[in-house]
N, C-alpha and C positions, 0 to 999 in steps of 0.2 A: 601412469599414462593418463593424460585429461583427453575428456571427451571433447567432439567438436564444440559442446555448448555446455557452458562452466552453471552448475547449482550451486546450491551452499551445503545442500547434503553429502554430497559427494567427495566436494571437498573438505568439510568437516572427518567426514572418515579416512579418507587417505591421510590426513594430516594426523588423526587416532594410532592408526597403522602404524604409523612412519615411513607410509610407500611416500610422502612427498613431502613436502617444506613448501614455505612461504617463497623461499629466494625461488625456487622453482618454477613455480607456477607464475613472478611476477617475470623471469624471463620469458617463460611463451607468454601469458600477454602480451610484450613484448615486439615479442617476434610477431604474433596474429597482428596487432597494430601496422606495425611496417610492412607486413604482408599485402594487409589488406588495401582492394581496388576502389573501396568509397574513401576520398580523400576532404568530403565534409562530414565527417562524424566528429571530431575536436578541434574547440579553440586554443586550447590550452591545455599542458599538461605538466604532472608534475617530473622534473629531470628523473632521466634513467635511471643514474646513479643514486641520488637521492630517494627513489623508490624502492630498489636494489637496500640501500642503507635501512631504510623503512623495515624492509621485510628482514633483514637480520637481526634489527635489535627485537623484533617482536621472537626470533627465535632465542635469543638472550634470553630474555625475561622469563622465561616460560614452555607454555604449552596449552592447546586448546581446553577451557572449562567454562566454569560458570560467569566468572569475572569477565570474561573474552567469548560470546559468543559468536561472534565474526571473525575470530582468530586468521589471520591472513588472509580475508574474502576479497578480492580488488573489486573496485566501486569507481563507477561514476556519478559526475554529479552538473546537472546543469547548468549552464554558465550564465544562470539570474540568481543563485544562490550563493553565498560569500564562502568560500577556501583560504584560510589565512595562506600566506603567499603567490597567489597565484591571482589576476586582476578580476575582476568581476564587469562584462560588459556588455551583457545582453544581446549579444549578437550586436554593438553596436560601438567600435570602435574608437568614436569621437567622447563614448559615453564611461569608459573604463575609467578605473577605481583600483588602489590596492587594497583589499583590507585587511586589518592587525590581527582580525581573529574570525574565525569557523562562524558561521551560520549556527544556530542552537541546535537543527540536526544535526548537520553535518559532524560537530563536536560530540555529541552523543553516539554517533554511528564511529568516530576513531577510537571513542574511548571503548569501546565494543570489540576492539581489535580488526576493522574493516581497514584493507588498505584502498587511500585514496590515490586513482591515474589521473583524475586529471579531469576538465571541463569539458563540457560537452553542445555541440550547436542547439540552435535554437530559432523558431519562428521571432524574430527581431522584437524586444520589449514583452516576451511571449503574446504576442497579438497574432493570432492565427491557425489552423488547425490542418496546417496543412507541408513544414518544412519548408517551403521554396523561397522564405521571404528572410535572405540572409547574404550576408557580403560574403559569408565564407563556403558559399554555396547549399547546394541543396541534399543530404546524404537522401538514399533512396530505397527503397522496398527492397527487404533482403531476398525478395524470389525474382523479382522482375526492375531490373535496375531504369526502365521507363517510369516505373511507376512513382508515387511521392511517396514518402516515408510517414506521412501524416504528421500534426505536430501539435503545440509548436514544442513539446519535449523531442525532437527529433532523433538529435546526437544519440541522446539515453535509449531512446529503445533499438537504435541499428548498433551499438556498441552490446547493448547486452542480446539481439535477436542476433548478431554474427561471434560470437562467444569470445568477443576482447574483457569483458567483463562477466562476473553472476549476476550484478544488481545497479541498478542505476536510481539516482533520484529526479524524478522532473518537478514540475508544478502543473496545477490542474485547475484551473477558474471556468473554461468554458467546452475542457473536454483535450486539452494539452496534453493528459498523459493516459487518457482512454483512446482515442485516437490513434496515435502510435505503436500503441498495446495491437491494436485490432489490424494494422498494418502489417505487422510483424511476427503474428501470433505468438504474442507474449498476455501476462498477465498485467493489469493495471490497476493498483491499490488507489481512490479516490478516498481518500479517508471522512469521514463526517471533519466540517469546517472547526480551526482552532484547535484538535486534538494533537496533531505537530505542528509547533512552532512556527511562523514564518519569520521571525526576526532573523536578520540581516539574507530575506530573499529581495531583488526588486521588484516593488509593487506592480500588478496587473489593475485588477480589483481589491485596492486593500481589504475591503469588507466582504470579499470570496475567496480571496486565493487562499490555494490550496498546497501542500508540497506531497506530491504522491510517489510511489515505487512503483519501479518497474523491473519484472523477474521474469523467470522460466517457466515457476510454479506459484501455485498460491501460498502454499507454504512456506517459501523464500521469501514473498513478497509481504506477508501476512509477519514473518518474524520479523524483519527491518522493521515494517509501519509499527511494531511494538516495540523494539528497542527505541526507533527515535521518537515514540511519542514524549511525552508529559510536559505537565502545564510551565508556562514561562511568564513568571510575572512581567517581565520587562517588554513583553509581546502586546497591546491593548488587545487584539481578537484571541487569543489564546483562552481555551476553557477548559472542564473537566466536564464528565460528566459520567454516570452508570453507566455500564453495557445495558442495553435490551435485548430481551430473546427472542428470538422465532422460533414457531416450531421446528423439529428437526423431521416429521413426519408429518404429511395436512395441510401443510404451509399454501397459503393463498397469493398464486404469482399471476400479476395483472399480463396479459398479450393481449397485440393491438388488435383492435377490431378490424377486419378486410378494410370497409369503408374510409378508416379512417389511419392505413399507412401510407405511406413513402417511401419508394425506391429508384425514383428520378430512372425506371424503365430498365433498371438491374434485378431481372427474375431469380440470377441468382441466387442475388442476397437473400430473394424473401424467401425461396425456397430451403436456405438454410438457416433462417431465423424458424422456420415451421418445425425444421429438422429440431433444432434447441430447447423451442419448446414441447417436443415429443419427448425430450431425455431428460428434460428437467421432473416432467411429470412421473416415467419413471423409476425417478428417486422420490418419488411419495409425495410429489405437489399436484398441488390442484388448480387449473387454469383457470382463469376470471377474465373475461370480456371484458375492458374498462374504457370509462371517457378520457380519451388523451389529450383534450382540447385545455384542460386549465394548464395541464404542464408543456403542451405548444405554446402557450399565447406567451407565459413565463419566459418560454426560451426566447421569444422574439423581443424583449423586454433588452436582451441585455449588450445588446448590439442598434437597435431602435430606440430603444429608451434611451435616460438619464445615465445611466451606467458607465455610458461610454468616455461622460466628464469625471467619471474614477479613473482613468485612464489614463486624463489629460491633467489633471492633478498633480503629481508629481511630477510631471514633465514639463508643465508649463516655462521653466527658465530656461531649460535644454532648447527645447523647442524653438524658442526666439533665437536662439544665439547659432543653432547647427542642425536645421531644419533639410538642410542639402545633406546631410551625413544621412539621413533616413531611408527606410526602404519606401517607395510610397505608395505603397498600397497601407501600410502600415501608418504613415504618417496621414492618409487621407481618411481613414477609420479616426485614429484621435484628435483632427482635426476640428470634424463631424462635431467634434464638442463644443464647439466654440459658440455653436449659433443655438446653446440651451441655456435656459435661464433657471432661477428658483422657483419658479411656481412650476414649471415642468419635471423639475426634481420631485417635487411635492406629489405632483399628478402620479408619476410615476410609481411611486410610494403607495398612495392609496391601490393603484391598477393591482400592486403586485400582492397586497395585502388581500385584496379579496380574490385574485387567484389561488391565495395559499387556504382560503378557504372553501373554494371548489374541489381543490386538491385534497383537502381531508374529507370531504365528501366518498372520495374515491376512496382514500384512506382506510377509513373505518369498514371495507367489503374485500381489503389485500393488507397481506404481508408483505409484498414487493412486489416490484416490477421487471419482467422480463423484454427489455429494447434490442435491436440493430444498435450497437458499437455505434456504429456511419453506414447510411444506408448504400453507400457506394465508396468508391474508387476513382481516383483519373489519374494519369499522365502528368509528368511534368509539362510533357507539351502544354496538354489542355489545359492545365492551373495558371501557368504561365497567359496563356491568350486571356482567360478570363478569371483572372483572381481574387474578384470580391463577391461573384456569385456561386460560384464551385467550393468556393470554400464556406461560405454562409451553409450551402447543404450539409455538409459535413457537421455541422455543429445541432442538427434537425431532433437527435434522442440523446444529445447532451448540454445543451445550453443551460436547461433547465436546473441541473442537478445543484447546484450549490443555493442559486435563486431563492429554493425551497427546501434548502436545507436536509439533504439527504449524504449519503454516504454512496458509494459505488465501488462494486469492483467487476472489470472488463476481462474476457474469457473467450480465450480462442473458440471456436464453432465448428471448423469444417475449410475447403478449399474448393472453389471454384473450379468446374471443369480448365478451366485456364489456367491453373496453378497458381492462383491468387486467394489471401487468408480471408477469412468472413468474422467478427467476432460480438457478441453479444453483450450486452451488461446488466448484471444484477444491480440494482437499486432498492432501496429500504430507508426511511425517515432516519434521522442523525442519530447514532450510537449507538447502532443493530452491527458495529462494524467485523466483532467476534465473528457474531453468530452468520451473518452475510457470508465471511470468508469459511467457514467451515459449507456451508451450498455451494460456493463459485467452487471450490474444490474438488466437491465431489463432481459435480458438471464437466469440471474440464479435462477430471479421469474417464469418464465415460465417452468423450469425443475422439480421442486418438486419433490427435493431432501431431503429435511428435510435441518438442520441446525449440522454441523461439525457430530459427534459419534452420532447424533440420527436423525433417518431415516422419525420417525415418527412427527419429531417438526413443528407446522406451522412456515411459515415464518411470520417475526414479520409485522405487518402491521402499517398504520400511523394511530396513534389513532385521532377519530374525536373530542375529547378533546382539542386538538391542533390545529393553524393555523401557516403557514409560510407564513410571512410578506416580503418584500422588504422593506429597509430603504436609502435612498440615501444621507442624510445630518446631520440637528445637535446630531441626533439619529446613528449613527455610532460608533461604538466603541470608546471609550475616548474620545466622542465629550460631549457638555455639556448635551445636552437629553437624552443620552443614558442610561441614570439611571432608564427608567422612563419603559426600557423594564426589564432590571435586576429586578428591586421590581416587575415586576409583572409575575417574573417566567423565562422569555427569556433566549432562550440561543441560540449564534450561531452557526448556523451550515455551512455556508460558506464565503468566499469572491469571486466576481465574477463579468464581466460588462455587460454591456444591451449588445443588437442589435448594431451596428451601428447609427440607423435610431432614436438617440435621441439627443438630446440638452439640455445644463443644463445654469441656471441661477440664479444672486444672484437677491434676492427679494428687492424691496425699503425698510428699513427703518422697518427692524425688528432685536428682539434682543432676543439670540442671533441670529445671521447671518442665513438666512435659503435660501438654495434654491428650484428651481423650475424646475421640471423635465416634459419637452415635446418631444412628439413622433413627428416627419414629414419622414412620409413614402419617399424612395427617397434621404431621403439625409444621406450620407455617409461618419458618424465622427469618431474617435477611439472609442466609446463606453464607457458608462459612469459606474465607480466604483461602484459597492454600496454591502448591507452584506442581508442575508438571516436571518432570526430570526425564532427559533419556538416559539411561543408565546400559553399558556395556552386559550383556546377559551373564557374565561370571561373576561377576561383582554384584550381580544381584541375588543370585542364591537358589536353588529350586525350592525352597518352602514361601519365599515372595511370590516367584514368578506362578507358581501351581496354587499354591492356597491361600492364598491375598484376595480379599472380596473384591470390587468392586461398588467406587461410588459414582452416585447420579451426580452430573455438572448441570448446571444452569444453563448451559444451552444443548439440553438434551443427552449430550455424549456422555461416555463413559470412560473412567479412572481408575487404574488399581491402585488400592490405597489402602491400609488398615483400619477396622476399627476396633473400639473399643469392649471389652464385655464389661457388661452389666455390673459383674458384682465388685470390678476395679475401681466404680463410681461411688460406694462408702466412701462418706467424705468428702469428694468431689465437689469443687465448688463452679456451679454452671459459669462463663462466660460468653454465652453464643449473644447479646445483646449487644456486644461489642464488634461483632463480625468475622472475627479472626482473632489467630496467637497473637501477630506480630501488635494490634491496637489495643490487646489488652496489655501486655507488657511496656506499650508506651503509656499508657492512663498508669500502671503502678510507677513507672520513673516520675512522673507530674506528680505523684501525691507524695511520695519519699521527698522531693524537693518541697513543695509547700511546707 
């Protein structure tokens, strides 16, 4: 039996069980699609039947593990993101496209075993933060169908906030999939810039956009933005980069000073942004008064500035030949570009360079930033009467965030006496994205909010069925043991390193090759690789689950995971300078071939 509103936890275990199948669940999808009374959530979809076919060959092949860890999850995906067969057209009909093959997420998230339904609306060219500005109309707040659905990832968050889907992908340049998040009370993964892919999305800001998730939980949301990230040479903005840590205890989170918010005359909101930052606190933060002026003037940058001829950039031949096909609140934003020149470009540039250095100002006295989502709400009515100023507010605590190169994830808050969602967003400088998602987490257990359109759903908890293991060696993905968690149910759920304060070692005269993982407080190495497993609790053993230490993770948390005694290190040859099993066993393949 599926709940009103689909996770990947849930369905992950009943698919465990065998209370349910893939074909199953992709007919209530289905069914909830046809059901349901918002008839702008998709542009496109993929045929029934052919979805139907989808979900039986993945029962062919298999069965949920490591290889598959989206094993039958249905997904959508925004309709500026490429889905080989299905057009691509930005909410913009004149402007449609087939293409031959997947988005580099998108392909990443199938080969994961995620079933894809289909496309989803969209604020037109995603220029907008607010749904209304589409041919295929407007989908609408899953509590109050007056209200706007925020946007411009629209489709994605009403399709996963009314549980036709677990998970959605939108894009996020000026607040596209925070926005929606906070409409809808869902979760909204902003990832640090370039970490997934944007080849074959179309361009907003090619040197911002963002392709972000949007879930039920963080946890949902948090596992997608890991399977689809990694780097894509063929991407030019595409990067890598280290995790950063936060504390997990102490953490310094910036709230606005009285003086210096906005909430366009909605007491609500502020009164439960007050609420947010009371429960963020305590979970072990420590609140900081900060200047929000260099990350306002930022935000005003990207709509008032140079920015806007990124815009107009790729559009420029559309534009001349099917300028009638536009929405024009939409067309008259990238119009706006026309009357900028190159030294304005320039101007721009320098403005925003020494804002980023106001910005680290603030930086160096926080670990993150605690915002209003959107400091308000309106009407379709009201967006409709006035569309270029209501929806400018809306972008007021997230314009900024790519600008300055931060990461984000947005978190339900509370509900309004009116029965409307409120939600917040953590913020942290680019590649804190781990350690962010492990705070938004705990945050948005402590608010009991329910789960997306239903107010009244527990949140999913970690069944004591299951144990999550740490694996450091021949038990790592494609290593030779690692079979041995797949039969017996396992599946990953991350990759991640210790503490500093370990050391790692090959073993004498085992086979295959295994190492030996030791803690010495004090000493300070890069920290050693290893993967997280959940592992069914039969298959894990009671002398695992009871007398298995515990190691320290880099970002604070804690791992069961074995180590090594001392006197099994005769012999032992250290390789902790290498990081991990898996780099040390590719430096031995490099040297075998020379």
């Amino acid at each position: 039996m599926l709940p009103m509103i689909l996770d990947i936890g849930n369905l992950q275990a009943q698919y465990r069980s065998g209370g349910l199948t893939p074909l199953q669940v992709v007919d209530e999808v289905l069914r909830r699609i046809a059901a349901s009374a918002d008839a702008a959530v998709w542009i496109s979809r993929v045929a029934d039947e052919e979805l139907r076919a989808a979900a039986r060959q993945l029962m062919q092949q298999g069965h949920p593990g490591a290889a598959q860890p989206l094993w039958g999850v249905p997904f959508a995906v925004k309709d500026n993101i490429d889905c080989a067969g299905l057009d691509t057209t930005a909410a913009c009909p004149a402007y449609a496209y087939r293409p031959q093959q997947d988005a580099a997420v998108v392909a990443r998230l199938r080969a994961a075993g995620a079933l894809l339904v289909g496309k989803t609306n969209l604020d037109q060219f995603a220029t907008g933060l607010n749904g209304t500005r589409s041919p295929h109309g407007a989908p609408r707040c899953v509590f109050d169908r007056r209200y706007i659905s925020g946007g411009s990832s629209s489709g994605s968050a009403v399709a996963v906030a009314s549980g036709q889907v677990a998970f959605a992908l939108g894009t996020d340049t000026a607040g596209s999939g925070r926005v929606p998040a906070a409409f809808n009370n869902l979760i909204g993964v902003k990832p640090s810039r370039g970490l997934l892919s944007t080849g074959g999305v179309v361009p907003a800001c090619r040197s911002l956009d963002c392709v972000s998730v949007l879930a039920v939980t963080v946890a949902d949301a948090d596992q997608v933005r890991r399977l689809a990230q990694g780097f894509d040479a063929d991407d030019p903005y595409s990067r890598e980069g280290a995790q950063r840590k936060l504390p997990a205890k102490g953490f310094r989170f910036g709230v606005l000073d009285p003086a210096q918010r906005e909430f366009f005359g909605d007491g609500e909101a502020e009164r439960l942004y007050e609420q947010a930052a009371a429960r963020l606190a305590e979970l072990g933060g420590v609140a900081v008064s900060f200047d929000f002026s260099p990350f306002r003037e930022a935000a005003d940058l990207l709509y008032s500035g140079p920015w806007v001829a990124e815009r107009l950039e790729p559009l420029r031949g559309f534009i001349a030949d099917h300028a009638a096909a536009m929405d024009p609140s939409v067309r008259t934003i990238i119009d706006g570009a026309r009357s900028l020149d190159a030294a304005q470009v320039f101007s721009g540039l320098y403005r925003l360079q020494a804002l980023r250095r106001r910005a680290e100002a603030q930086w160096s006295r926080l670990d993150l930033l605690l915002l209003p989502t959107a400091p308000t709400i309106y009407t379709v009515e009201q967006m409709r009467a006035d569309p270029l100023a209501l929806n400018s507010r809306l972008g007021f605590y997230t314009n900024f965030v790519n600008l300055l190169d931060c990461c984000a994830v947005a978190v339900p808050a509370g509900f309004r006496d009116d029965g409307l969602p409120f939600g917040v967003s953590l913020i942290a400088p680019a590649f804190t994205d781990d350690a962010l998602a492990n705070l938004a987490g705990g945050l948005h257990q402590v608010c009991g909010v329910g789960l997306g359109g239903d107010r009244s759903a527990a949140f999913p908890a970690v069944t004591a069925e299951y144990e999550v293991i740490g694996v450091v060696g021949a038990h790592l993905s494609g290593m030779p043991l690692n079979h041995q968690l797949t039969e017996a149910g396992g599946t990953l759920l991350r990759r991640c390193r210790t503490a500093p304060d370990y050391r790692l070692y090959e073993l004498p005269d085992t086979t295959p090759r295994k190492p030996g993982l030791v803690r010495e407080p004090g000493f300070q190495g890069p920290g050693i690789e290893v993967e997280l497993w959940s592992l069914p609790a039969a298959g894990v053993g009671p002398v695992v689950a009871r007398h298995t230490p515990k190691w320290r993770l880099d970002d604070g948390s804690e791992a069961t995971g074995f180590l090594c005694e001392p006197y099994a290190l005769t012999q032992a040859i250290e390789v902790t300078h290498y990081g991990g099993w898996r780099a040390y066993l590719a430096e031995i393949q490099r040297k075998s071939r020379d």
